[in-house]
The first five atom37 places (N, CA, C, CB, O) and aatype in JSON, in Angstrom:
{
  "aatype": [20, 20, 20, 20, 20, 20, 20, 20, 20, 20, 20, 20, 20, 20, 20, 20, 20, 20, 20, 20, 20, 20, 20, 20, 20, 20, 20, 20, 20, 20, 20, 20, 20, 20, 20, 20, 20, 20, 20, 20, 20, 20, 20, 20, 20, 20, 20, 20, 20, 20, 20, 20, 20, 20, 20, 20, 20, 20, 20, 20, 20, 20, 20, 20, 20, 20, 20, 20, 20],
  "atom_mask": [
    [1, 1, 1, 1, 1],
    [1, 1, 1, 1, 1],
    [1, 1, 1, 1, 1],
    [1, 1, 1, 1, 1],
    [1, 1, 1, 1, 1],
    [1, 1, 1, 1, 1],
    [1, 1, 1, 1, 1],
    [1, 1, 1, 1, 1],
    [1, 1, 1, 1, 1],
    [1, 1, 1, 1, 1],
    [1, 1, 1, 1, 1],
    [1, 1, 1, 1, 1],
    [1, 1, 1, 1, 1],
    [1, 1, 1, 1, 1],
    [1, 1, 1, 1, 1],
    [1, 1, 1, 1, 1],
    [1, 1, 1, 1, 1],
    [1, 1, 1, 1, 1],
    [1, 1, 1, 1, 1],
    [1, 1, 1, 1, 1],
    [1, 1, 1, 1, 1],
    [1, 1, 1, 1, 1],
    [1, 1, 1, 1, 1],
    [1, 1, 1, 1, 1],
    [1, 1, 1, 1, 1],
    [1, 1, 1, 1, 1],
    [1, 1, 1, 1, 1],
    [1, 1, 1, 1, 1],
    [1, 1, 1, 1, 1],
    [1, 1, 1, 1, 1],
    [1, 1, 1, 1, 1],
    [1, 1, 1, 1, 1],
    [1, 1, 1, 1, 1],
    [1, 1, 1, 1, 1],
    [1, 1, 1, 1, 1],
    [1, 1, 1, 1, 1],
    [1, 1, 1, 1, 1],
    [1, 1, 1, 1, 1],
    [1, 1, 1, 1, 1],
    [1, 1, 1, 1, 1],
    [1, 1, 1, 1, 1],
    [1, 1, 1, 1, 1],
    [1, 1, 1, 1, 1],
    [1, 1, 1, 1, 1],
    [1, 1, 1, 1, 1],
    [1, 1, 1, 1, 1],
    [1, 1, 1, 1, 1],
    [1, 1, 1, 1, 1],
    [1, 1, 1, 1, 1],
    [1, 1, 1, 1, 1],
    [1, 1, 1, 1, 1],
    [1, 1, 1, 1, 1],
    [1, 1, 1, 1, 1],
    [1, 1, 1, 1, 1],
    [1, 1, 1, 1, 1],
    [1, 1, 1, 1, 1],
    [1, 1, 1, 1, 1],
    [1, 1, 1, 1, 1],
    [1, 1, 1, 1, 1],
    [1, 1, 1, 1, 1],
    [1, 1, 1, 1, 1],
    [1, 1, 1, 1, 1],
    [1, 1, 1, 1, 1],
    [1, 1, 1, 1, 1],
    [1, 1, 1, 1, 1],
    [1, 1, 1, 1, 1],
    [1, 1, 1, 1, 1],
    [1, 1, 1, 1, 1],
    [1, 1, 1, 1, 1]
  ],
  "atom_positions": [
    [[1.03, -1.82, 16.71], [0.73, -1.59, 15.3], [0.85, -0.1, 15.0], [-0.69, -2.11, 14.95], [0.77, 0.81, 15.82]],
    [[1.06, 0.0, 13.69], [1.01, 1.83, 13.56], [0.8, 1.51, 12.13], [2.65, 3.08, 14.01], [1.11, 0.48, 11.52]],
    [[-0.11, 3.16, 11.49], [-0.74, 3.39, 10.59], [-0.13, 4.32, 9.86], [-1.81, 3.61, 10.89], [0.24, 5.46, 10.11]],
    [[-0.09, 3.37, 8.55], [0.67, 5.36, 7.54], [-0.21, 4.98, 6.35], [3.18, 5.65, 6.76], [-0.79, 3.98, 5.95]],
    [[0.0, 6.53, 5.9], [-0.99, 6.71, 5.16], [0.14, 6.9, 3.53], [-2.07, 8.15, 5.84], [1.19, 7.51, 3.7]],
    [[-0.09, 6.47, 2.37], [0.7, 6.88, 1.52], [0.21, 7.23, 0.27], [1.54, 6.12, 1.43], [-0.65, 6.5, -0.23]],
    [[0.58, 8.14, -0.27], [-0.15, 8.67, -1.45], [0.45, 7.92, -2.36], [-0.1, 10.18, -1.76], [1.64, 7.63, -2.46]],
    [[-0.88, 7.48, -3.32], [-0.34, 6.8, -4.98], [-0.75, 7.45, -6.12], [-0.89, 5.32, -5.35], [-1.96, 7.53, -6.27]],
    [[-0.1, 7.89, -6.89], [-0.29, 7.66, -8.74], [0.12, 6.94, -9.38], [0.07, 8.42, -9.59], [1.26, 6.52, -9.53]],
    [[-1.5, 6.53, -10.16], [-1.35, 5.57, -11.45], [-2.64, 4.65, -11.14], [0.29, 4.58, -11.53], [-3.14, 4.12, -12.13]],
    [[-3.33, 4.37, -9.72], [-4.31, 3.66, -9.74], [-5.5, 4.76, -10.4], [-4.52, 3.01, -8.28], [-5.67, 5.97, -10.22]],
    [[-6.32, 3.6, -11.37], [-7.63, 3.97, -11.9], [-8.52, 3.45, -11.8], [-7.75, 4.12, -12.84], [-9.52, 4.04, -12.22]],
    [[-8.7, 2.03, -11.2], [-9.63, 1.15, -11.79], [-9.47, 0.18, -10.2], [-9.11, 0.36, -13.59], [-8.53, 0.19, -9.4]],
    [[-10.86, -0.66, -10.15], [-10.9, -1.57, -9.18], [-9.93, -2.67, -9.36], [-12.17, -2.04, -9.06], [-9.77, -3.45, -8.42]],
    [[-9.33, -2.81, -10.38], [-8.37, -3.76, -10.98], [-6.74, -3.27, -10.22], [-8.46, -3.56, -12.9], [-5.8, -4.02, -9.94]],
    [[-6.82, -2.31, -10.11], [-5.69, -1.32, -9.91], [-5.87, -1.61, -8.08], [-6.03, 0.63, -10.7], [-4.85, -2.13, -7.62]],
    [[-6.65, -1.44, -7.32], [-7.15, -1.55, -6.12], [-6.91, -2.64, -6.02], [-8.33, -1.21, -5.82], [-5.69, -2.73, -5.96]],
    [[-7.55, -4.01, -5.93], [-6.99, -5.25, -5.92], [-5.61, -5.45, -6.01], [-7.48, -5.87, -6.8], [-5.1, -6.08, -5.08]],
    [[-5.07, -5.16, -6.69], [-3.71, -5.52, -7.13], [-3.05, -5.06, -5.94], [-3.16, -4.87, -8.52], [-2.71, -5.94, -5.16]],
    [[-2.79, -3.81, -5.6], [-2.51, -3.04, -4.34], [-2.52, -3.84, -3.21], [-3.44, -1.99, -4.12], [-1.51, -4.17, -2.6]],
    [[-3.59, -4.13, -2.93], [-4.22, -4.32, -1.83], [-3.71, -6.07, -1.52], [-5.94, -3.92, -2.08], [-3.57, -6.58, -0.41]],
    [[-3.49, -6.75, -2.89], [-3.28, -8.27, -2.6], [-1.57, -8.08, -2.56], [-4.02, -9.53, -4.0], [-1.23, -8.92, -1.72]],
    [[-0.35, -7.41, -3.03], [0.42, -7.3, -2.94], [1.29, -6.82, -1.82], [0.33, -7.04, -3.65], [2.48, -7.01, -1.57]],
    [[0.07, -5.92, -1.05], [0.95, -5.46, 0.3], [0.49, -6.02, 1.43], [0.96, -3.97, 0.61], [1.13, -6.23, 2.47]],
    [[-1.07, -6.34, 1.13], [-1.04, -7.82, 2.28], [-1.18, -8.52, 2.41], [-1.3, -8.2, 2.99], [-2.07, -9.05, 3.07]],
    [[0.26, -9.22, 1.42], [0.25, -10.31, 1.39], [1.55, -10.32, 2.32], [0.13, -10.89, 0.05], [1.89, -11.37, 2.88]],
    [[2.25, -9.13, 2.47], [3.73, -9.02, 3.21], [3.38, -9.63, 4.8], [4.4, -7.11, 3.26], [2.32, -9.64, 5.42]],
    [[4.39, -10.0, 5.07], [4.23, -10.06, 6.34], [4.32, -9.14, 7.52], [4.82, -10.78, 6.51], [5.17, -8.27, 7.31]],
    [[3.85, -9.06, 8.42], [3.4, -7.69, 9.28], [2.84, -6.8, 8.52], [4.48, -6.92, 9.97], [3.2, -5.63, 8.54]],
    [[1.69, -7.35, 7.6], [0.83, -5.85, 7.75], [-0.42, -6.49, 7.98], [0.76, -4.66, 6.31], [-0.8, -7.56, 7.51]],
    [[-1.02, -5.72, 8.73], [-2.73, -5.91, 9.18], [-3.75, -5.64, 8.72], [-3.12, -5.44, 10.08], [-4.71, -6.18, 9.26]],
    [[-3.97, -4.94, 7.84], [-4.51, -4.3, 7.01], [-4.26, -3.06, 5.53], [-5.01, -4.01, 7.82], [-3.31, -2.29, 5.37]],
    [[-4.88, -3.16, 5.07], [-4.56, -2.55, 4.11], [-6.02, -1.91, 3.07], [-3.58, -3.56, 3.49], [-6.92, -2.57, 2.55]],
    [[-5.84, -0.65, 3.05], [-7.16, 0.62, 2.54], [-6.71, 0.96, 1.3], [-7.32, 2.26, 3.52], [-5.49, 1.08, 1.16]],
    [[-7.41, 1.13, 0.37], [-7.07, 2.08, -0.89], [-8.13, 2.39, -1.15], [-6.39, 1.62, -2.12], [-9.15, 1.7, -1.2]],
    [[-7.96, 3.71, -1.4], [-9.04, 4.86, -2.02], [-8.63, 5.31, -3.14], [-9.3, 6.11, -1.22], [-7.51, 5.82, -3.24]],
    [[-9.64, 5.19, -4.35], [-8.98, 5.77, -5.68], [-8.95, 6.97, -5.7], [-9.54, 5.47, -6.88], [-8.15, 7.65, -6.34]],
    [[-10.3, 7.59, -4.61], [-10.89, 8.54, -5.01], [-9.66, 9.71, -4.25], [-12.59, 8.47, -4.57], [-9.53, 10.86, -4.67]],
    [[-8.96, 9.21, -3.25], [-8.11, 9.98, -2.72], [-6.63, 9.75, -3.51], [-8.15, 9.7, -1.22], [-5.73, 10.57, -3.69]],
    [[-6.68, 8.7, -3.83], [-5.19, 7.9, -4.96], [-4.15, 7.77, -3.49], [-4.14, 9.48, -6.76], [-2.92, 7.91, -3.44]],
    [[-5.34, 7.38, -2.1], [-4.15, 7.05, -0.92], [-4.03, 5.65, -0.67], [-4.45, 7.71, 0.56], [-4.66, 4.98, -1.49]],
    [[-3.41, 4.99, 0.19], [-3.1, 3.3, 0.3], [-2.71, 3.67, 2.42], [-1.03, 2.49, -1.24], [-1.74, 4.22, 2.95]],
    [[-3.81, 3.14, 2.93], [-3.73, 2.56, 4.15], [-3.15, 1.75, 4.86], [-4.33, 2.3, 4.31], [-3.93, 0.79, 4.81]],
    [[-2.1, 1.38, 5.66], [-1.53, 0.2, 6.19], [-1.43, 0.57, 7.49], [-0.26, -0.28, 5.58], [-1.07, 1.62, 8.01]],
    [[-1.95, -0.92, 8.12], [-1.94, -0.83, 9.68], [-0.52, -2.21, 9.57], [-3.94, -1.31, 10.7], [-0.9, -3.36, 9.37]],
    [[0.62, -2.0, 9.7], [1.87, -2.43, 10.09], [2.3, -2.51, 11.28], [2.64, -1.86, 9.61], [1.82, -1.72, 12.1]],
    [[3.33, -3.5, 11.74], [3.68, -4.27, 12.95], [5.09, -3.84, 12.28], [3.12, -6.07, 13.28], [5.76, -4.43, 11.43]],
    [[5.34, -2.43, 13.02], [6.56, -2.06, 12.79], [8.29, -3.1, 13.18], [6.37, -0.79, 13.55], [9.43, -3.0, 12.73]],
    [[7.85, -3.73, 13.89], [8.55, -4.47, 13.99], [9.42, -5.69, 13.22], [8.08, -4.6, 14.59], [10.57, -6.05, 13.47]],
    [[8.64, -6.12, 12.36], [7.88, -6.84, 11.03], [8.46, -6.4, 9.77], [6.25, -6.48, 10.92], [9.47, -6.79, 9.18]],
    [[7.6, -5.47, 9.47], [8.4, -4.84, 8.26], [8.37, -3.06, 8.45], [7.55, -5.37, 6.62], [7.7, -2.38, 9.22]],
    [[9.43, -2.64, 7.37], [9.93, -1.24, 7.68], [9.0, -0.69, 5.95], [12.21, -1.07, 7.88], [8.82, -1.34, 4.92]],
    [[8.47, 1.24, 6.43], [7.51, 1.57, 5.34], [8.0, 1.35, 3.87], [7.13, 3.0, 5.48], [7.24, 1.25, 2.9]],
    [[9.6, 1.28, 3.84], [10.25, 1.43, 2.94], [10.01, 0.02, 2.21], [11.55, 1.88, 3.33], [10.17, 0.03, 0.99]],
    [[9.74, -0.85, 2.65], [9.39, -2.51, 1.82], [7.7, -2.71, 1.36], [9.76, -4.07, 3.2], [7.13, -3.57, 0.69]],
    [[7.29, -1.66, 1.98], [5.32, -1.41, 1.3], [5.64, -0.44, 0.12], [3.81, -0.31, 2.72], [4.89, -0.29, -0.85]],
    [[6.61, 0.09, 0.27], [6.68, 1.76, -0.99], [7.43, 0.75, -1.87], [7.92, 3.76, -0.46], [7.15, 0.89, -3.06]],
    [[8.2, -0.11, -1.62], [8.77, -1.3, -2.64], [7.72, -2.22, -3.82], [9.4, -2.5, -1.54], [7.43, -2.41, -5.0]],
    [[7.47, -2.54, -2.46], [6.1, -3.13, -3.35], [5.08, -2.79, -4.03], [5.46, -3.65, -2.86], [4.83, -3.19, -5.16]],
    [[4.45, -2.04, -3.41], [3.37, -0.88, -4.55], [4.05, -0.45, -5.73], [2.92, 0.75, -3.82], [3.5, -0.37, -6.83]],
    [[5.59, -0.1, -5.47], [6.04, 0.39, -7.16], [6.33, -0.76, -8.07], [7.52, 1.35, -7.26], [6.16, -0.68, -9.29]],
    [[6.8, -1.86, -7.45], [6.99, -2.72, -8.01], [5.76, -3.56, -9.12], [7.49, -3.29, -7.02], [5.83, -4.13, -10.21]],
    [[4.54, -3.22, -8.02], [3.43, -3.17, -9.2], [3.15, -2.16, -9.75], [2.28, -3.53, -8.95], [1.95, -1.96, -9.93]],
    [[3.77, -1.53, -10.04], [3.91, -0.27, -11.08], [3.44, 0.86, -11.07], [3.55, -0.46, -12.1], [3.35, 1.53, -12.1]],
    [[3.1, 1.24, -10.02], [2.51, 2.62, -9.15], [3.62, 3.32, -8.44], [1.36, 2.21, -7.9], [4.66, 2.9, -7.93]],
    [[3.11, 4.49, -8.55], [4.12, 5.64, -8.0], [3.59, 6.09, -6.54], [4.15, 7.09, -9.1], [2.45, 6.53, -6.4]],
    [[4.4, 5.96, -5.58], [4.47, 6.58, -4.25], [5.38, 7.69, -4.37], [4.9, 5.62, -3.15], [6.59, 7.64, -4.62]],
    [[4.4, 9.04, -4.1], [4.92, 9.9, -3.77], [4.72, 10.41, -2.73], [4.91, 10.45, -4.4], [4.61, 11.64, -2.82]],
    [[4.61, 10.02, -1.77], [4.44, 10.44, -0.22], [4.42, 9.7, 0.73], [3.46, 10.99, 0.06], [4.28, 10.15, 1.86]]
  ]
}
């Protein structure tokens, strides 16, 4: 497993957190998943094997949040 950490703008709200959080693990190979508003970061413990970071930074924007890091 391996852990990245990715910065978001645009979450505000526990509504915003949920959403996040049900969208990226719901992917397959990820193990977990953290969001902090207070940092505006998003946690994933991924099975690199599984999926690549570039299909979690997909998805988070796709719900309409900006990864910039």
């Amino acid at each position: 497993m391996q852990n990245i950490i990715l910065k978001v703008e645009g979450m505000s709200c526990s509504h915003c957190e949920n959403r996040v959080k049900k969208a990226v693990g719901s992917l397959t190979g990820v193990g977990s998943v953290k969001v902090s508003l207070a940092d505006k970061t998003v946690a994933v413990e991924l099975d690199p094997s599984l999926i690549a970071e570039t299909k979690i930074r997909e998805t988070i924007e796709h719900e309409g949040y900006d990864v910039i890091s």
